[in-house]
C-alpha positions, 0 to 999 in steps of 0.5 A: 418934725423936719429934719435936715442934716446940715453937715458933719465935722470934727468934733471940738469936744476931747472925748468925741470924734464927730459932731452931726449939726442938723435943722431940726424945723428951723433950730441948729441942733448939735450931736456929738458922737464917736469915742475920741480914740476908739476904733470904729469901721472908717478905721478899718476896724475888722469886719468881725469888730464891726460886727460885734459892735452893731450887734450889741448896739442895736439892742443897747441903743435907739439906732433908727432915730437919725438925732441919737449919737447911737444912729449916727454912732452905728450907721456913719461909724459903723456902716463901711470903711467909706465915711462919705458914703456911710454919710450918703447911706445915713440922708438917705435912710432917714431922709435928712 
């Protein structure tokens, strides 16, 4: 399977923040992810919120699939407070 993240935009549904669109081998496939609302790491969420919050999603969630809103949820929400590199960070890890 190829995987290629094509771009990462608001998200147009009310109780999502983002949606991740990606060529999953030649189809466009949309990942809502991030609770409207809700406090995350590009938020300047605590280091202990954020923290608390990977430790508990790791077990909870797969986070090493790239296509999970739990991965994207975990790695570009939760990673740091800088959205482009948590977005940088995320291609690379996954090779996407």
């Amino acid at each position: 399977m190829k995987i290629k993240l094509l771009y990462i935009r608001k998200s147009d549904h009310p109780e999502k923040k983002w949606t991740a669109v990606f060529d999953v081998d030649g189809k466009k496939v949309r990942k809502r992810f991030g609770q409207a609302g809700a406090d995350d790491r590009t938020l300047n969420a605590s280091k202990q919120t954020r923290n608390a919050y990977r430790k508990r999603h790791i077990k909870a969630g797969d986070v090493n699939n790239p296509l999970t809103p739990a991965a994207l949820s975990y790695h570009i929400l939760w990673n740091t407070e800088d959205m482009d590199f948590n977005v940088r960070d995320f291609k690379k890890r996954f090779n996407v």
